[in-house]
C-alpha positions as CSV (number, residue, x, y, z in Angstrom):
1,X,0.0,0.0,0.0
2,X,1.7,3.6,-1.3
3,X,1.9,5.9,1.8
4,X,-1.1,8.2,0.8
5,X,-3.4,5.3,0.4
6,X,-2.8,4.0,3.6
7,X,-3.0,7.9,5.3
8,X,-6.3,8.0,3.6
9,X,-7.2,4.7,4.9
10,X,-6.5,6.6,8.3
11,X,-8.6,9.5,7.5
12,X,-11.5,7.0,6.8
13,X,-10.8,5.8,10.7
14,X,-10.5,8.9,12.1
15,X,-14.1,10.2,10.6
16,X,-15.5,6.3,11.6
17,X,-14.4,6.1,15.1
18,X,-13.2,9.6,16.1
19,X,-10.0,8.7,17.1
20,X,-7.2,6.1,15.8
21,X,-4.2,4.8,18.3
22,X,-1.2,4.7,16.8
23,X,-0.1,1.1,18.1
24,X,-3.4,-0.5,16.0
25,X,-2.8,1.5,13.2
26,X,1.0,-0.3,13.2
27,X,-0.6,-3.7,13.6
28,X,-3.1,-3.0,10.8
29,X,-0.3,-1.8,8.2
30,X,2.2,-4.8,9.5
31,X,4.5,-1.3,9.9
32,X,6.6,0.2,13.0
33,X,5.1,2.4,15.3
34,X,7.9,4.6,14.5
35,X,6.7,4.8,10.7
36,X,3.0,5.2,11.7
37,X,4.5,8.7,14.1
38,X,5.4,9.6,10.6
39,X,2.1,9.3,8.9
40,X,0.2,11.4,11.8
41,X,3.2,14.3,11.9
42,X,2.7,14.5,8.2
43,X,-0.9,14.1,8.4
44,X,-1.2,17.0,11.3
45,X,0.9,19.7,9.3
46,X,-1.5,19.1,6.2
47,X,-3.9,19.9,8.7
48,X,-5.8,16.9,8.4
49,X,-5.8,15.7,12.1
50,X,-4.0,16.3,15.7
51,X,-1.8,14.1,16.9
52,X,-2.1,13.3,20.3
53,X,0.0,10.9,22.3
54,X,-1.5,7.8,21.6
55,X,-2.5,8.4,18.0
56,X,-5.0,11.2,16.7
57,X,-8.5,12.9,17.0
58,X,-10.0,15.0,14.1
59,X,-9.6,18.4,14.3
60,X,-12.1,20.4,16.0
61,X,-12.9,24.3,16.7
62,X,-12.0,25.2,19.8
63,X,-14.6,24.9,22.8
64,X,-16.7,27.9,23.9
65,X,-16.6,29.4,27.1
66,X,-18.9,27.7,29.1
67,X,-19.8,30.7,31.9
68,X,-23.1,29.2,33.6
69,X,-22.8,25.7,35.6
70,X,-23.9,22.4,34.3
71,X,-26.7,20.9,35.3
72,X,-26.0,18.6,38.3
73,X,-27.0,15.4,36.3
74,X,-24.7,16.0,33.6
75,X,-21.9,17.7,36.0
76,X,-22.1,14.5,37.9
77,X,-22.6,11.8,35.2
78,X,-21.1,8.8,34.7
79,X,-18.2,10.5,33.2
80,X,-16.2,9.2,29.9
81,X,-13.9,6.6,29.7
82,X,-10.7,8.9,30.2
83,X,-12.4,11.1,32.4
84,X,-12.7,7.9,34.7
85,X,-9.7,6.7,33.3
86,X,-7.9,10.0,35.3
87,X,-10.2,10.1,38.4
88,X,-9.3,6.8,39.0
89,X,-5.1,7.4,38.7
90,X,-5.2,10.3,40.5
91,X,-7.2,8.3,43.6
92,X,-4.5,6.0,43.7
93,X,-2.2,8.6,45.1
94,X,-4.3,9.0,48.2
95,X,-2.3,7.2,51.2
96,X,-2.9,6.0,54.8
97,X,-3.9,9.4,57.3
98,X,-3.6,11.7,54.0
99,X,-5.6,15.0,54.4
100,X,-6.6,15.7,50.8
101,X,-9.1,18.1,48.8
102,X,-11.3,17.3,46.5
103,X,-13.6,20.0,44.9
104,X,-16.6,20.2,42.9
105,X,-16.0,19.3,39.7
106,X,-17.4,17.0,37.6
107,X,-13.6,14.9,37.2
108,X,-13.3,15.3,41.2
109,X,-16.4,13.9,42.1
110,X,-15.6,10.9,39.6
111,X,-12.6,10.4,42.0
112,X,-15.3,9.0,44.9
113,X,-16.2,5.7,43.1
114,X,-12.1,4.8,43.3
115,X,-11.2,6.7,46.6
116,X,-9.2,3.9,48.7
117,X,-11.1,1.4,51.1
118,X,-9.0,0.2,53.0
119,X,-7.2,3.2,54.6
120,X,-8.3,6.4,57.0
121,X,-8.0,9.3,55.4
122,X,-9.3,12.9,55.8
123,X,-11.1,14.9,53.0
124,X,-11.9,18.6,52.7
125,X,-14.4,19.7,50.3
126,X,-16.6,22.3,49.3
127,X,-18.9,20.4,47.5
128,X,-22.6,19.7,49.0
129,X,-22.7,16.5,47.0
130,X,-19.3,15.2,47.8
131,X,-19.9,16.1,51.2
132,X,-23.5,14.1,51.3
133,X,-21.7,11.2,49.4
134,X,-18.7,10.5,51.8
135,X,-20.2,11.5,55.4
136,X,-21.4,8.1,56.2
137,X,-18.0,6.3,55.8
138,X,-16.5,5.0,58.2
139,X,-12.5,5.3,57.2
140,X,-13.2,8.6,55.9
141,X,-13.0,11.9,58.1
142,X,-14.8,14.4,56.2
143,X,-15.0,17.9,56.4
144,X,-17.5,20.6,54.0
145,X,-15.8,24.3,53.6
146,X,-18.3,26.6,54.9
147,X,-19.4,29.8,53.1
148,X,-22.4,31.4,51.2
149,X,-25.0,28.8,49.3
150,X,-25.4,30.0,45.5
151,X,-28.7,29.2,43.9
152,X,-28.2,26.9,41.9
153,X,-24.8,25.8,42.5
154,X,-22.8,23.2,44.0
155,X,-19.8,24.0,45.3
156,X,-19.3,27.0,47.7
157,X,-16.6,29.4,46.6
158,X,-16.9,32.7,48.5
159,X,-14.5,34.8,50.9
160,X,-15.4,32.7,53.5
161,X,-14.5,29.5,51.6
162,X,-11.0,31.1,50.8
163,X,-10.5,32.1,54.2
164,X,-11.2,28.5,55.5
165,X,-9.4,26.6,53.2
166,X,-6.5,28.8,54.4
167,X,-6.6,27.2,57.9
168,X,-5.8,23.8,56.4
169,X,-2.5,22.1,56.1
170,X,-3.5,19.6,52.6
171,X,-0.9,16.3,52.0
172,X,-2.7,16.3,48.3
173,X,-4.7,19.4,46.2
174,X,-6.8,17.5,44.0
175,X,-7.4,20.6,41.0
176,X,-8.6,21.1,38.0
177,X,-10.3,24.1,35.6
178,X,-12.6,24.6,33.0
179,X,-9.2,25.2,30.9
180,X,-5.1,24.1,31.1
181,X,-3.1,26.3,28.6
182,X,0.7,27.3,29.0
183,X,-0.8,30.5,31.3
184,X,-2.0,27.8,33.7
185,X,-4.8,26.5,34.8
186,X,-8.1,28.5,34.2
187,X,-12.0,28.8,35.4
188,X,-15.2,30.6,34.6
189,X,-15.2,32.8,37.3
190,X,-12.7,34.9,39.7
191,X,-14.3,33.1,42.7
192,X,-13.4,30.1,41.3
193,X,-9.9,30.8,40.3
194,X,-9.5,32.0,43.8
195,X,-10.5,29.2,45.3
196,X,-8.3,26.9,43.3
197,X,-4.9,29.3,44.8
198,X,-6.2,28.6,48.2
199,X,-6.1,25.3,47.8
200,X,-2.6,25.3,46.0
201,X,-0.7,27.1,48.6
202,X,-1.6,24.9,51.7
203,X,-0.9,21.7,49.4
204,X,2.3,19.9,50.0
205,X,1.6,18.0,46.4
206,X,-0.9,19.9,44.0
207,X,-2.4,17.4,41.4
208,X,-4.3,18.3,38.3
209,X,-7.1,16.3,36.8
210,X,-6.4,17.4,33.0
211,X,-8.4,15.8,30.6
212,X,-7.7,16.4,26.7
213,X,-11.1,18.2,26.2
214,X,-9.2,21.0,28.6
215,X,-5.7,21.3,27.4
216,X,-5.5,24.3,25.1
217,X,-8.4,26.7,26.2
218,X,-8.1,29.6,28.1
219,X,-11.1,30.7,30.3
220,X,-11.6,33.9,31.8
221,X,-10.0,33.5,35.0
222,X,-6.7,32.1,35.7
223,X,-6.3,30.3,38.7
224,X,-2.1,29.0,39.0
225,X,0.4,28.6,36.9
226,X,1.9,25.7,35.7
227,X,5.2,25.8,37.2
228,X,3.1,25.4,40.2
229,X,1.5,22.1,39.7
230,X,3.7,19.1,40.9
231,X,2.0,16.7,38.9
232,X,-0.8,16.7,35.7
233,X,-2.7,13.7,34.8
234,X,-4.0,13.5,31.5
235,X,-5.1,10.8,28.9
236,X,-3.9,10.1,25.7
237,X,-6.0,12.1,23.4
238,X,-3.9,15.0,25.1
239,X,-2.4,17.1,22.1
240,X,1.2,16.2,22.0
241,X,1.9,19.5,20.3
242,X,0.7,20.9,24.2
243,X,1.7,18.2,26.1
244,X,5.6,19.4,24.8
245,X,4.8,22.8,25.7
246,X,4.1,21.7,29.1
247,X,7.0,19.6,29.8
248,X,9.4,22.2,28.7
249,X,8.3,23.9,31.7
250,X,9.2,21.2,33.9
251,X,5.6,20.3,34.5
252,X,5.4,16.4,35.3
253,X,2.7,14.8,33.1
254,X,1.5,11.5,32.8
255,X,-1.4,9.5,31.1
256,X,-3.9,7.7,32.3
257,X,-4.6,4.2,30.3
258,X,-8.0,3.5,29.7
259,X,-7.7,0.1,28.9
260,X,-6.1,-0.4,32.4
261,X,-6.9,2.6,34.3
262,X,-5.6,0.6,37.5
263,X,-2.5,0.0,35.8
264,X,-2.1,3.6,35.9
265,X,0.4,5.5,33.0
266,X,0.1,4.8,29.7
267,X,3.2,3.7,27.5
268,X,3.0,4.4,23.9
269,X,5.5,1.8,23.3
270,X,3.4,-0.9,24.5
């Protein structure tokens, strides 16, 4: 097969499955993974795809800024695959007597179905439904960050809420935004970006739930830089274009697998 049939032959994947990984595509063309890299770095500066760290995904428009909440069924779904895929990886770091925070958003909460069972642990939230969720177990000690209840909302995120989360000492800040660009992480609102530098300088380890969807866009508000995150989970339909920008500010990433999400970073060389 001539090297333009078979990147068409990838093009026809692509619009059939919304995304290809580059170790099938390798199988499929009996070629080296090396080779199919290639293909997809061609393939991206024609402009027909992004490459991402485990193969591609089409090329979309960038997301809008979302400025008004999700509803709570849809905030707190079932979440995607590597949405889980990065709640569950980022769990996994919880140990024995931590003191963590975990805040309202929709990857957090995804963190509770993986939390550890086996260990006490303390957890500081200022989510109502994270709070309602984990009060009744038993290895957990859980506390909910007080402040002024929005209409509407979830999570609290006033002065009070800042001033509170000040008073704790966290061994893990659980964090994430509406958008993770080379500025840093990013949110809808000030009061949200606030909240998310209260958690980060009382954290001895600041951890942020990054999936694809988010790397890229820049919201209004910016919350921390990058340089102050100690470690950023993503998956691997993260753009590696970004994911290279990242790293060469020392950023730590890894990727969550989700084939084996318990197995926890993916290896493209698999």
């Amino acid at each position: 097969m001539l090297a333009e049939e078979r990147r068409q032959r990838i093009l026809e994947l692509l619009a059939k499955d919304r995304r290809v990984v580059a170790k099938d595509l390798a199988h499929l063309f009996r070629l080296s993974i090396d080779s199919i890299r290639r293909d997809l770095t061609i393939m991206e500066d024609q402009g027909l795809l992004q490459k991402t760290y485990g193969g591609a995904i089409p090329l979309t428009p960038p997301p809008k800024v979302r400025t008004l909440a999700q509803p709570r069924s849809i905030r707190y779904g079932d979440g995607a695959l590597h949405q889980n895929a990065i709640s569950q990886l980022a769990a996994s770091y919880i140990h024995k007597n931590d003191t963590v925070f975990i805040g309202g958003a929709g990857i957090q909460y995804g963190m509770l179905k993986y939390l550890p069972e086996d260990i006490p642990f303390t957890v500081v939230t200022n989510s109502l439904a994270i709070a309602e969720s984990i009060r009744n177990l038993p290895h957990i000690d859980a506390y909910l960050v007080g402040g002024k209840l929005r209409s509407g909302g979830d999570s609290i995120i006033d002065t009070i809420a800042f001033e509170m989360v000040g008073k704790f000492n966290f061994d893990i800040g659980f964090v994430t935004g509406g958008g993770i660009a080379l500025n840093g992480i990013s949110t809808a609102t000030p009061e949200g970006a606030a909240l998310t530098r209260a958690v980060a300088e009382v954290s001895r380890q600041c951890i942020c739930l990054a999936p694809h969807e988010k790397i890229g866009v820049k919201m209004f508000a910016t919350s921390i830089p990058l340089q102050q995150i100690d470690l950023l989970i993503t998956d691997q339909g993260a753009p590696e274009k970004a994911i290279r920008e990242f790293e060469s500010l020392s950023v730590n990433v890894i990727f969550a697998d989700e084939e084996y999400p318990s197995g926890g970073i993916y290896d493209e060389s698999n």
